[in-house]
Structure formats: C-alpha cells, structure tokens
N, C-alpha and C positions, 0 to 999 in steps of 0.2 A: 522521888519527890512528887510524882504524879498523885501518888493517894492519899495524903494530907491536902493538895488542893481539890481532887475530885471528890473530898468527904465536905469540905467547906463549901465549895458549888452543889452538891446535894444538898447542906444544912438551907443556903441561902433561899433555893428553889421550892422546897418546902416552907420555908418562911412567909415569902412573897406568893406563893400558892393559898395559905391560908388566909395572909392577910386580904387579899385581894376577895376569896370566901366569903370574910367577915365582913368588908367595906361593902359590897354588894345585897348581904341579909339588912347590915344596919341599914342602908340606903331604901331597900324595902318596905321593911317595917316604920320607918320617915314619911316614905311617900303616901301610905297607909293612914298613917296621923296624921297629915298634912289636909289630903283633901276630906278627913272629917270634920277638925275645927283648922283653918288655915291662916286664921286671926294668933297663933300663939308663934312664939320666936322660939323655935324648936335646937337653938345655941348650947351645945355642952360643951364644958372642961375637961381635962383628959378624963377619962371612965375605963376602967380594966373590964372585958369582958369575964363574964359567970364561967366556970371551970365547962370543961377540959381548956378553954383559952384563956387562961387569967395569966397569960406571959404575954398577951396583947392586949394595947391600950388604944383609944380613938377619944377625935374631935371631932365634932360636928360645929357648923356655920352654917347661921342663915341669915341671907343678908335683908330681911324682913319687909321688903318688900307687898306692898298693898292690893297689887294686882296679879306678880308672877313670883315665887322665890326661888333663888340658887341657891341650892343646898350642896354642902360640899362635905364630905366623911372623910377623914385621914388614920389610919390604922397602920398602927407598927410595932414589932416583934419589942419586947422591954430592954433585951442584949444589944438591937441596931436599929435606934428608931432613927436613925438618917436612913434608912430602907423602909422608906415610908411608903403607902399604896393612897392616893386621893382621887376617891369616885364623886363625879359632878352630876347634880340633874335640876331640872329647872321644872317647875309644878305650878300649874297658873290658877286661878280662881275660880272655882265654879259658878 
C-alpha cells in the first residue's frame, strides 16, 4: 500500500514545487510593472499560464492602494486547486 501513496506525495510535491516556482516569477514580473507605472490596479481573474504550465492557473490582487500596494499571487495545479500556493509583497511608491 506504500507505493500508491509514495507516488501521490511525489505528484503533490512536484505540484506545490512548481506552483510555488510560478507564484514567485509572476510576483516578479508584478513588482517589475509596479514600480514602472504604480498608478495601474495590476487585479487579474484566473489566467492559465503559457505551456509547458497551462495545467496551472493564478490570481492576482491588488488592493490599490495610493501610496503602498499588497499584492498577493495565488497559483494552483487545475486537478487541486485547494492546493493552492499564495505569495505576498507590499511595493510602495516612489
């Protein structure tokens, strides 16, 4: 019985490996656009990322803020998005 759950903790771990990957490029490339124009509400709806990842999908939030904003990225696998990864960062105005 061990190797049907040690293949499912393998799937998982790879899951939350990538997603965690991805939450951390998208939050990047946010922060990036952020402190170029910081006037825009940088808020998506789910978005599937471009292949090899199009089996994960993310949100972004910002709470639009005029001086500091929290931006928060939620990324998760399309088979368990209750195994969701949410990276936070706060970006203040130049």
């Amino acid at each position: 019985t061990w190797v049907p759950t040690s293949i499912q903790t393998k799937l998982k771990t790879e899951r939350k490996t990538t997603a965690i990957f991805l939450a951390q490029g998208k939050l990047e490339e946010l922060r990036y656009k952020i402190i170029n124009n910081f006037n825009v509400d940088y808020t998506m709806a789910a978005t599937s990322f471009n292949s090899p990842y199009q089996d994960y999908s993310y949100t972004v939030n910002d709470n639009f803020n005029s001086s500091i904003k929290t931006i928060s990225v939620k990324v998760w696998h399309i088979e368990k998005p209750e195994d969701d990864t949410t990276f936070y960062a706060q970006i203040t105005k130049r």
